[in-house]
N, CA, C and O atoms as a GROMACS GRO file, in nm:
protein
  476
    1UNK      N    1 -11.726   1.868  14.555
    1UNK     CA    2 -11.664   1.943  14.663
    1UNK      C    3 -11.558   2.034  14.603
    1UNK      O    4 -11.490   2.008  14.504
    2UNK      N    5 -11.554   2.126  14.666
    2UNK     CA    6 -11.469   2.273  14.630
    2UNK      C    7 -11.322   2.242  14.661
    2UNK      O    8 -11.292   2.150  14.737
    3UNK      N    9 -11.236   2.314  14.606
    3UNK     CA   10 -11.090   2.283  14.723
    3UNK      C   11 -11.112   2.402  14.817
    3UNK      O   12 -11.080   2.383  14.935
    4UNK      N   13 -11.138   2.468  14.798
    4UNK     CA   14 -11.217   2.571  14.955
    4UNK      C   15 -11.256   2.476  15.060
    4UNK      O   16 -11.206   2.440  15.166
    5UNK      N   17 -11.365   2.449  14.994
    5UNK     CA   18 -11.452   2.323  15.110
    5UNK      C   19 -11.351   2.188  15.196
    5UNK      O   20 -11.331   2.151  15.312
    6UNK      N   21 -11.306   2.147  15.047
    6UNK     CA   22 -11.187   2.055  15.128
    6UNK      C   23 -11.095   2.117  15.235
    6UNK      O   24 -11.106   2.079  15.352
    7UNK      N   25 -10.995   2.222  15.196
    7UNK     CA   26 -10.940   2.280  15.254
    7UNK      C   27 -11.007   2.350  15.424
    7UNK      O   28 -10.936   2.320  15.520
    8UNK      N   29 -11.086   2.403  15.444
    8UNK     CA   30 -11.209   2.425  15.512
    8UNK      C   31 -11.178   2.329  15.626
    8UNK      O   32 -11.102   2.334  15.723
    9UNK      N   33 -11.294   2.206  15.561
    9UNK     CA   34 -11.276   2.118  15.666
    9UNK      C   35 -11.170   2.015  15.654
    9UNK      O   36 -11.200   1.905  15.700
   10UNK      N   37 -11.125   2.021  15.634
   10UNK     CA   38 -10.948   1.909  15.613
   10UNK      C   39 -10.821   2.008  15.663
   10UNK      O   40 -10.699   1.995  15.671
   11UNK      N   41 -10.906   2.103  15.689
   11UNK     CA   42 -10.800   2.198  15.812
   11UNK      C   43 -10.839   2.206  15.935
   11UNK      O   44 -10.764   2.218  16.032
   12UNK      N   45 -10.974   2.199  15.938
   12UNK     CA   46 -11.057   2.175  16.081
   12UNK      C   47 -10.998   2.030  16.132
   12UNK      O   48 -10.926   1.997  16.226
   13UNK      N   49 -11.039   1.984  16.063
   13UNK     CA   50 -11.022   1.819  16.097
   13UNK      C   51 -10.890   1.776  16.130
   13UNK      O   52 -10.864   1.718  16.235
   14UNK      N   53 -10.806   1.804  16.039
   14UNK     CA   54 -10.650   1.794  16.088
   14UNK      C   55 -10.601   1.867  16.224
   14UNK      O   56 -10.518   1.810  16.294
   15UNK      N   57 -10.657   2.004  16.263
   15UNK     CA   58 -10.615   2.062  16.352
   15UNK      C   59 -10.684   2.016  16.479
   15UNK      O   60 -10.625   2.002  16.586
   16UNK      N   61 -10.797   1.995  16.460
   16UNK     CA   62 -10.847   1.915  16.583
   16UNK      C   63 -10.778   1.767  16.653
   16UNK      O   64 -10.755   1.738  16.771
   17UNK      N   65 -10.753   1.668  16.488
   17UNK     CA   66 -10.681   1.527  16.564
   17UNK      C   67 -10.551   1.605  16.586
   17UNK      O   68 -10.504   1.533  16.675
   18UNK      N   69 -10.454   1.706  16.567
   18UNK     CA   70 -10.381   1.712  16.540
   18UNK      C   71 -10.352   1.772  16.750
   18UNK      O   72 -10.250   1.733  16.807
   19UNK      N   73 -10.424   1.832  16.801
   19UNK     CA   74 -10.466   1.849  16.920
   19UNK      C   75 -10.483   1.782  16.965
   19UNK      O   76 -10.389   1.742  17.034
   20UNK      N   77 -10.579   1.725  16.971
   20UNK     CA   78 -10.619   1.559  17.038
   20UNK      C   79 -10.497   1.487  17.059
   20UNK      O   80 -10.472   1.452  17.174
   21UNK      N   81 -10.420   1.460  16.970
   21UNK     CA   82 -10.327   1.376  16.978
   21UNK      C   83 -10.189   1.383  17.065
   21UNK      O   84 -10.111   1.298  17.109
   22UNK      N   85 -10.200   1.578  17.069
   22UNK     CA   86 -10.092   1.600  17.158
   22UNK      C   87 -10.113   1.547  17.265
   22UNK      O   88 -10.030   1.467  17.309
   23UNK      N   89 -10.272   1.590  17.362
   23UNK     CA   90 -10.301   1.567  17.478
   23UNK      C   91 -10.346   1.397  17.496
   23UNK      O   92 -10.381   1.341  17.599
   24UNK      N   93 -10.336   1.361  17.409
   24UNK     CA   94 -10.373   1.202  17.458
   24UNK      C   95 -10.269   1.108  17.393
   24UNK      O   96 -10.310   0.992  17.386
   25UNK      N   97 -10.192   1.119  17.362
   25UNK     CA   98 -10.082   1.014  17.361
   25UNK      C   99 -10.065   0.948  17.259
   25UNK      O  100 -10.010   1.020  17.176
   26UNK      N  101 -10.086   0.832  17.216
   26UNK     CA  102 -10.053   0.739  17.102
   26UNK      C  103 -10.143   0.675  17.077
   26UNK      O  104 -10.154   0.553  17.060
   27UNK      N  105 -10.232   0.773  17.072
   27UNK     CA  106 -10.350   0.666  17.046
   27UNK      C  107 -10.499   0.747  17.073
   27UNK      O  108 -10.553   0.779  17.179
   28UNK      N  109 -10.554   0.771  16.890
   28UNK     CA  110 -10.641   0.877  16.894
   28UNK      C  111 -10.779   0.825  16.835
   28UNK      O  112 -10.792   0.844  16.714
   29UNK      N  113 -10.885   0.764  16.899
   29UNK     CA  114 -10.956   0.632  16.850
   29UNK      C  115 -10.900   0.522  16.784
   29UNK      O  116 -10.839   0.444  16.857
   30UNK      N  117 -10.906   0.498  16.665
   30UNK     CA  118 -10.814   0.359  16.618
   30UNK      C  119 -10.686   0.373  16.536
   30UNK      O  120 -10.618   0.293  16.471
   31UNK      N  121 -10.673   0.564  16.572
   31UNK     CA  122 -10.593   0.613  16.493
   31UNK      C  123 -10.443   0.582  16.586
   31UNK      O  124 -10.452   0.572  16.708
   32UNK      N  125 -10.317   0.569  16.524
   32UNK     CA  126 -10.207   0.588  16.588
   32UNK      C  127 -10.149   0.771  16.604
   32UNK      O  128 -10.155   0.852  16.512
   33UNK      N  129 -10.091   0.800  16.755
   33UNK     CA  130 -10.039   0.939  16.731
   33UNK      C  131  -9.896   0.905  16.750
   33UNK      O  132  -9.871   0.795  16.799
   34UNK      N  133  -9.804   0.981  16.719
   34UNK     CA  134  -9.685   1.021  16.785
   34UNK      C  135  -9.686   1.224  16.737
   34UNK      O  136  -9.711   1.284  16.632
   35UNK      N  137  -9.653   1.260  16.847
   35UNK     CA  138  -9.579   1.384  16.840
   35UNK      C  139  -9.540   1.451  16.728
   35UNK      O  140  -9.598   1.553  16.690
   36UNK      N  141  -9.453   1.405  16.675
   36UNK     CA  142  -9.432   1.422  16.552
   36UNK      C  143  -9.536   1.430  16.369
   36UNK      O  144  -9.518   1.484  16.260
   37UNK      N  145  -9.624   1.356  16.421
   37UNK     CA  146  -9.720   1.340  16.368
   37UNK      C  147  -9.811   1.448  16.385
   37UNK      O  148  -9.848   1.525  16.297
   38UNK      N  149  -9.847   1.449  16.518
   38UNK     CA  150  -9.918   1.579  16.559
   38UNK      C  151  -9.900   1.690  16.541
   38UNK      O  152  -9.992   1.772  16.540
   39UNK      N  153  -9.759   1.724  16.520
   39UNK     CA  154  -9.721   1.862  16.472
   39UNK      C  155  -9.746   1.892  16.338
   39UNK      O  156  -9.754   2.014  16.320
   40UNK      N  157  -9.756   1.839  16.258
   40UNK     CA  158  -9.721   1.778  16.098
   40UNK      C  159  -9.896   1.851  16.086
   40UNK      O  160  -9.934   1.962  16.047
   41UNK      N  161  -9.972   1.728  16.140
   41UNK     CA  162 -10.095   1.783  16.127
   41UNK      C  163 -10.152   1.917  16.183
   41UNK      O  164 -10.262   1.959  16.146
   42UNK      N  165 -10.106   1.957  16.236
   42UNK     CA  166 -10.129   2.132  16.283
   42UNK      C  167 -10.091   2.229  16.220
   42UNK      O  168 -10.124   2.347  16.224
   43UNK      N  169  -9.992   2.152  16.136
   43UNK     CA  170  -9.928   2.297  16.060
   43UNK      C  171 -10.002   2.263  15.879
   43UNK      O  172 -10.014   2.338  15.782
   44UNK      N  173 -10.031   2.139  15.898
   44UNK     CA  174 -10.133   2.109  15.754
   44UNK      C  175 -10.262   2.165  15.749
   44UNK      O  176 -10.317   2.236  15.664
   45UNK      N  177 -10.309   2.110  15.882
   45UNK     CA  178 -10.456   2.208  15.931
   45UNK      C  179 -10.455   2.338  15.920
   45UNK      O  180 -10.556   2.398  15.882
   46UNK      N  181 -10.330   2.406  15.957
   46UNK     CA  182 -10.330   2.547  15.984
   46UNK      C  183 -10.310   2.605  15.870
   46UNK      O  184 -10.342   2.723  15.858
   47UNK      N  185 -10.259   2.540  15.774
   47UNK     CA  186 -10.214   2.626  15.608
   47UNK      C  187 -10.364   2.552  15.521
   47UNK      O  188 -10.375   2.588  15.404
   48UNK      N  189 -10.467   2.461  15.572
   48UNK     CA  190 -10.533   2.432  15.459
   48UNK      C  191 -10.659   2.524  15.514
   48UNK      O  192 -10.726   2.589  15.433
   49UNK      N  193 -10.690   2.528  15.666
   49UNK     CA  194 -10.736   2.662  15.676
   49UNK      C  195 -10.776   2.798  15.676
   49UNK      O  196 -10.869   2.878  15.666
   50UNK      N  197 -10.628   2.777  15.697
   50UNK     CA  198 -10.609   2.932  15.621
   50UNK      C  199 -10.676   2.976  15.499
   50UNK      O  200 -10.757   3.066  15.482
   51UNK      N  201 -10.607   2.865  15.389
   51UNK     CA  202 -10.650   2.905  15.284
   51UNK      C  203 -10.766   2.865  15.197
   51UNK      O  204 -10.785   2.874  15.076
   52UNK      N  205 -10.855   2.808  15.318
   52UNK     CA  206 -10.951   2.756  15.301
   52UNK      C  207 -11.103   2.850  15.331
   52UNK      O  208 -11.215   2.848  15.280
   53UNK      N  209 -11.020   2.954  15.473
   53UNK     CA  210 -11.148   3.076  15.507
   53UNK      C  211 -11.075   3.168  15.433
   53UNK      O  212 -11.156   3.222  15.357
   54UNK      N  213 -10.980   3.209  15.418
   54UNK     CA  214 -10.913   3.336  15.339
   54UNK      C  215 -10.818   3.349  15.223
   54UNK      O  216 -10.784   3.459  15.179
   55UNK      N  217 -10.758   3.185  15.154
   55UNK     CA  218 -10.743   3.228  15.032
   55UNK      C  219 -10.833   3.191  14.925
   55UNK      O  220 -10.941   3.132  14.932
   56UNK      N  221 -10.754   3.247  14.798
   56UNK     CA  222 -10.807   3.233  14.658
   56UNK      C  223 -10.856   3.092  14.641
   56UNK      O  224 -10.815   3.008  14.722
   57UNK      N  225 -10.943   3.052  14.539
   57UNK     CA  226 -10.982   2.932  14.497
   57UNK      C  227 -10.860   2.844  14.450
   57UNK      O  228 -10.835   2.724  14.464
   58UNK      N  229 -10.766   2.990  14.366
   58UNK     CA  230 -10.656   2.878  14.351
   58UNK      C  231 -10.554   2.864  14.449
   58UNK      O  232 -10.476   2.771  14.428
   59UNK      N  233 -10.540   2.919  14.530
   59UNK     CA  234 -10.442   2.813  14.641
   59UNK      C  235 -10.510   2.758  14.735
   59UNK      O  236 -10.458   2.682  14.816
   60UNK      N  237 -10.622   2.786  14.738
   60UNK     CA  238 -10.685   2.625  14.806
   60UNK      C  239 -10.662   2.522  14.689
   60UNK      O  240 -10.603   2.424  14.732
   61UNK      N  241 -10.690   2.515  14.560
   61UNK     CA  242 -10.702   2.410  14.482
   61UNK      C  243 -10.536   2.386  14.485
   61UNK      O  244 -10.513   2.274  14.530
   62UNK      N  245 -10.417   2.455  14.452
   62UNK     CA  246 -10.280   2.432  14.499
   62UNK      C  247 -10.214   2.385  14.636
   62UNK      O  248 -10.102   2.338  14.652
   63UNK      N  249 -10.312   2.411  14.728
   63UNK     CA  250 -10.268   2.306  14.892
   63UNK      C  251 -10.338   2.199  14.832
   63UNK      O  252 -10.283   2.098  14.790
   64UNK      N  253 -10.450   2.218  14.826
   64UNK     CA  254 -10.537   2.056  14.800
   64UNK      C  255 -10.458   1.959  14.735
   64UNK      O  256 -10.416   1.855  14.786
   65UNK      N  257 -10.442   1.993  14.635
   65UNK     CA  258 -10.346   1.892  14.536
   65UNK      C  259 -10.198   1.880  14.623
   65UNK      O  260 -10.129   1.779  14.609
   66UNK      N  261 -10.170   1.956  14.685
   66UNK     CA  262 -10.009   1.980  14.720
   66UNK      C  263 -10.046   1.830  14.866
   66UNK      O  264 -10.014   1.711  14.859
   67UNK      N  265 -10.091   1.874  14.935
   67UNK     CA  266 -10.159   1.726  15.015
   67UNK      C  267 -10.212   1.660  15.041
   67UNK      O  268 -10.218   1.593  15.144
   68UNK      N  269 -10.306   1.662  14.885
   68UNK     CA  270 -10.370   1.547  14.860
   68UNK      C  271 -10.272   1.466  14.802
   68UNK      O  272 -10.318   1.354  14.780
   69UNK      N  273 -10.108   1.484  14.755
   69UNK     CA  274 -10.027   1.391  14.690
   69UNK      C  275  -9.958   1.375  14.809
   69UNK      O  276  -9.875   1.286  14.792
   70UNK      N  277  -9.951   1.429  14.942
   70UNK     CA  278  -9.855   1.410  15.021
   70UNK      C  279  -9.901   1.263  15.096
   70UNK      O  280  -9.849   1.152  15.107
   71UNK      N  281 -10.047   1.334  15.145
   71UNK     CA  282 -10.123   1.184  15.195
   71UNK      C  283 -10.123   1.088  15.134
   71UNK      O  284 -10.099   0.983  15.192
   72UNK      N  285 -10.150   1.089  14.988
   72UNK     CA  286 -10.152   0.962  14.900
   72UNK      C  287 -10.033   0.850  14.913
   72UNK      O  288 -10.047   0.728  14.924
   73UNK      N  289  -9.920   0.920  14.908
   73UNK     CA  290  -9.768   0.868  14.924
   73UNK      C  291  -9.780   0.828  15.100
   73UNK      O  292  -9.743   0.714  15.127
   74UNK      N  293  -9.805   0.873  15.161
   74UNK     CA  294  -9.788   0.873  15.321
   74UNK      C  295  -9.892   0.740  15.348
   74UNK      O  296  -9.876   0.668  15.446
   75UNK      N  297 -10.004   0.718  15.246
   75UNK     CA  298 -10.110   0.638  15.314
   75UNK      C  299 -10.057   0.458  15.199
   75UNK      O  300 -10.101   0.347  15.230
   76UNK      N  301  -9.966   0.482  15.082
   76UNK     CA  302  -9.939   0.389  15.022
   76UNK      C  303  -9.787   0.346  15.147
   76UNK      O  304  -9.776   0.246  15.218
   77UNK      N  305  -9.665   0.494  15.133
   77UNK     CA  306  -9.576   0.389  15.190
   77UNK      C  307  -9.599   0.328  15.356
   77UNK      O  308  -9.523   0.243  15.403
   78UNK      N  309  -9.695   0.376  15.421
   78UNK     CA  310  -9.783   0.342  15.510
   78UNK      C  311  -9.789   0.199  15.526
   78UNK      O  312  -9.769   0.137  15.630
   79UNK      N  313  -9.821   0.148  15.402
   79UNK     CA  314  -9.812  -0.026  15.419
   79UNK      C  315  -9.752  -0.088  15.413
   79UNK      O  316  -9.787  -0.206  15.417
   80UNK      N  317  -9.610  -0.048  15.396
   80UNK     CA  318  -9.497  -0.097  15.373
   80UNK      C  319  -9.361  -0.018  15.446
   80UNK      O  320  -9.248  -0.063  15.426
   81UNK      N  321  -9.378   0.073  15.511
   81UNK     CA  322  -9.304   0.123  15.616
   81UNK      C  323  -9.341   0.205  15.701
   81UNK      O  324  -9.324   0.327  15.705
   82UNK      N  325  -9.406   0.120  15.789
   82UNK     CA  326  -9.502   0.146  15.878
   82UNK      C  327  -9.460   0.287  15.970
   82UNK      O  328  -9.536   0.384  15.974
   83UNK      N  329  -9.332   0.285  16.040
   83UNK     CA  330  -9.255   0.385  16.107
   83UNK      C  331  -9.217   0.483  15.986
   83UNK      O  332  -9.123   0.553  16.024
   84UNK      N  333  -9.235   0.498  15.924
   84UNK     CA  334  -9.199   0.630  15.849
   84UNK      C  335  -9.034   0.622  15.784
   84UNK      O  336  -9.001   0.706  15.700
   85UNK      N  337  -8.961   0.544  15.817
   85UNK     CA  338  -8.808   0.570  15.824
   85UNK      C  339  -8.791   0.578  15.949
   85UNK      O  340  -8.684   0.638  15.961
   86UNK      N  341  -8.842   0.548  16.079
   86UNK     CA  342  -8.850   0.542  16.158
   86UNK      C  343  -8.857   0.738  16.278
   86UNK      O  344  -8.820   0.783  16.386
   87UNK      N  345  -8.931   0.779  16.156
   87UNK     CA  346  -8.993   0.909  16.176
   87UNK      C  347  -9.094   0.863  16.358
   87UNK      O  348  -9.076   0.897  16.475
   88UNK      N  349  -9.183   0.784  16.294
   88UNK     CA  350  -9.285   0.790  16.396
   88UNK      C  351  -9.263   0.644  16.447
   88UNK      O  352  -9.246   0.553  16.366
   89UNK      N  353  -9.265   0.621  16.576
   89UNK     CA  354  -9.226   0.530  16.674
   89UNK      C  355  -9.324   0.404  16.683
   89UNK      O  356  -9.310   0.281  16.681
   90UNK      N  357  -9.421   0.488  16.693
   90UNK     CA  358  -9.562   0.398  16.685
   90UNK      C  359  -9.586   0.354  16.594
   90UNK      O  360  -9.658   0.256  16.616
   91UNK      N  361  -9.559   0.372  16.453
   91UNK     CA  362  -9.597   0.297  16.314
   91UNK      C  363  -9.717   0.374  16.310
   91UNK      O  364  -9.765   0.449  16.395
   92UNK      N  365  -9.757   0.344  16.197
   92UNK     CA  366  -9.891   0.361  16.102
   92UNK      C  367  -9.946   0.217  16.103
   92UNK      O  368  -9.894   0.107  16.086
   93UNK      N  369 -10.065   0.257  16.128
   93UNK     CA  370 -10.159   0.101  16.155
   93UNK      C  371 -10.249   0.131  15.991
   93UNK      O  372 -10.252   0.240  15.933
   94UNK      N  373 -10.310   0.014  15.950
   94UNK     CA  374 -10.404   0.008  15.857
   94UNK      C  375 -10.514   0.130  15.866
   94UNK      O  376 -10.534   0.198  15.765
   95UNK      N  377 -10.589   0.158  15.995
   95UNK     CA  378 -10.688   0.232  15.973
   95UNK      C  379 -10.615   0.407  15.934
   95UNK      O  380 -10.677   0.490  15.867
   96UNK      N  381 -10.503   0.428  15.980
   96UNK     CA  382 -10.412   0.529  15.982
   96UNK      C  383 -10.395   0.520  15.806
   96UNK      O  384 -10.448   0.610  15.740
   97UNK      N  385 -10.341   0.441  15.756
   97UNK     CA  386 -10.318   0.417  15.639
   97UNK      C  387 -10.469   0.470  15.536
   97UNK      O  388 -10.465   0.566  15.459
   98UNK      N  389 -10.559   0.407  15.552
   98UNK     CA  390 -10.656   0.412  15.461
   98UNK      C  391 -10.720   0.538  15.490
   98UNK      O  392 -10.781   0.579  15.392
   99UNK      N  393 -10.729   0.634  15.618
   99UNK     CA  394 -10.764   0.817  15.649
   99UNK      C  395 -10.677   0.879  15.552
   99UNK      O  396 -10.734   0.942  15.463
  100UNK      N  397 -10.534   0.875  15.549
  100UNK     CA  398 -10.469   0.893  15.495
  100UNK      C  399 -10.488   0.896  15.349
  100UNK      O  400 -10.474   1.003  15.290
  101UNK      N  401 -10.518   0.782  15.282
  101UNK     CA  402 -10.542   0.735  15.139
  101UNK      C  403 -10.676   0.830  15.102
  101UNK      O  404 -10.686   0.895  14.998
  102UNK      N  405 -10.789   0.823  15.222
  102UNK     CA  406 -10.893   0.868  15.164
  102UNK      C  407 -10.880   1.024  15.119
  102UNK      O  408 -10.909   1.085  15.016
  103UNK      N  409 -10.802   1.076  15.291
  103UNK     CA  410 -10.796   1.236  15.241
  103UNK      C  411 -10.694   1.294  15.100
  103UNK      O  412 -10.721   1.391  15.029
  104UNK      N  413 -10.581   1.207  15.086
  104UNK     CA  414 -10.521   1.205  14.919
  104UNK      C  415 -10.651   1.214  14.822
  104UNK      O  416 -10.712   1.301  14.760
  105UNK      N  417 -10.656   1.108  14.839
  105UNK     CA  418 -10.780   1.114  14.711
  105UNK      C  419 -10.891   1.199  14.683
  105UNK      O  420 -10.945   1.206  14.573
  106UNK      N  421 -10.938   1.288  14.822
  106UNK     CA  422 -11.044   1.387  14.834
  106UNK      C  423 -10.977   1.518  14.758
  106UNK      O  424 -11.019   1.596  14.672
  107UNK      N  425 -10.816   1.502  14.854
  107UNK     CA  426 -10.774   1.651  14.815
  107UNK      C  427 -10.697   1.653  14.673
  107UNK      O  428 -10.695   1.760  14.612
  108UNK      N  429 -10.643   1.557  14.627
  108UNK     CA  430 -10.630   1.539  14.466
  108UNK      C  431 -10.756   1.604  14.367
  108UNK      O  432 -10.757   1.706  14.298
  109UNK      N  433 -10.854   1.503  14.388
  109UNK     CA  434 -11.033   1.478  14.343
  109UNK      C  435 -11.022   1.658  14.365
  109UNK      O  436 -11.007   1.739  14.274
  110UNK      N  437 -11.033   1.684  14.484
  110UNK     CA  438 -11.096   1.864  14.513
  110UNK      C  439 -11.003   1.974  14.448
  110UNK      O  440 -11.046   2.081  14.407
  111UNK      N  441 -10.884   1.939  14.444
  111UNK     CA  442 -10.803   2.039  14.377
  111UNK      C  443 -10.780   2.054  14.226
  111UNK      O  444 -10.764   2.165  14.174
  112UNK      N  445 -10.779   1.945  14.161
  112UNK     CA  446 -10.800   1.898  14.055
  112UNK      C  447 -10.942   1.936  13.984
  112UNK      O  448 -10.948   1.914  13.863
  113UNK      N  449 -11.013   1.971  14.025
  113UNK     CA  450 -11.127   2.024  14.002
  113UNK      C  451 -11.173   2.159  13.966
  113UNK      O  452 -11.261   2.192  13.887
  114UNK      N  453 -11.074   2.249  14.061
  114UNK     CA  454 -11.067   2.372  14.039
  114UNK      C  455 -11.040   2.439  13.858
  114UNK      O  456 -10.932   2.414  13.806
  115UNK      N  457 -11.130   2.507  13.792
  115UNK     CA  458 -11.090   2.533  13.703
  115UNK      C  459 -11.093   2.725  13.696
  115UNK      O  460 -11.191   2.777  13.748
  116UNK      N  461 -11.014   2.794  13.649
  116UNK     CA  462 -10.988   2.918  13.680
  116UNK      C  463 -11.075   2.975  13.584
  116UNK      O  464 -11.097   2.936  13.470
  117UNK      N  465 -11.125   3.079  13.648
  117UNK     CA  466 -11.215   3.216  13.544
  117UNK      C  467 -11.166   3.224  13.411
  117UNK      O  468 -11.046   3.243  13.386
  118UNK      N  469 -11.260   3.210  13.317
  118UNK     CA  470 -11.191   3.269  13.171
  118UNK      C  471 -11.322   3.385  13.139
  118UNK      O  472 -11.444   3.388  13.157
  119UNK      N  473 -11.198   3.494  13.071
  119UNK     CA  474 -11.260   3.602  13.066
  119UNK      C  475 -11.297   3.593  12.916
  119UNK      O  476 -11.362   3.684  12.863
   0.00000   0.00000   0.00000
């Protein structure tokens, strides 16, 4: 997978739960929402999008990596401080935790991958 591709759909995807979550409350299949959360993901969706239909390979591969380390950290301290610092009200549940872990590891894996033109 590309960091285009990641970016692509890991901007789709974020911006969609990231919607969802406004209009339905705290609780987005087995996922936890708060507000705060939701915003977070709209504006992640909206910059991995972006640069996912319209930028360069390398700043998709530079968001990718940039939150594929954000999630990674978010989906580890996840298990151990569930509320964020008491950011998000609702906590982070396990299945929240391990989306989290997976998309780190995709967007690490996808950005990390990117290797630039040599002339």
């Amino acid at each position: 997978m590309s960091a285009k591709t990641y970016a692509m759909w890991g901007g789709i995807i974020l911006l969609v739960l990231g919607v969802i979550g406004l209009f339905t409350g705290t609780r987005v299949v087995t996922l936890n929402s708060d507000i705060i959360e939701d915003l977070i993901h709209l504006v992640a969706g909206a910059i991995l999008a972006y640069v996912g239909f319209s930028g360069t390979d390398a700043q998709a591969s530079t968001w990718a990596k940039i939150f594929g380390v954000v999630f990674l950290v978010i989906g580890v301290l996840g298990f151990f401080l569930p509320k964020l610092f008491n950011l998000l009200p609702s906590g982070l549940g396990a299945a929240d935790n391990i989306v989290h872990l997976i998309y780190g590891v995709v967007g690490v894996w996808a950005g990390w991958l990117y290797k630039p033109a040599t002339a």
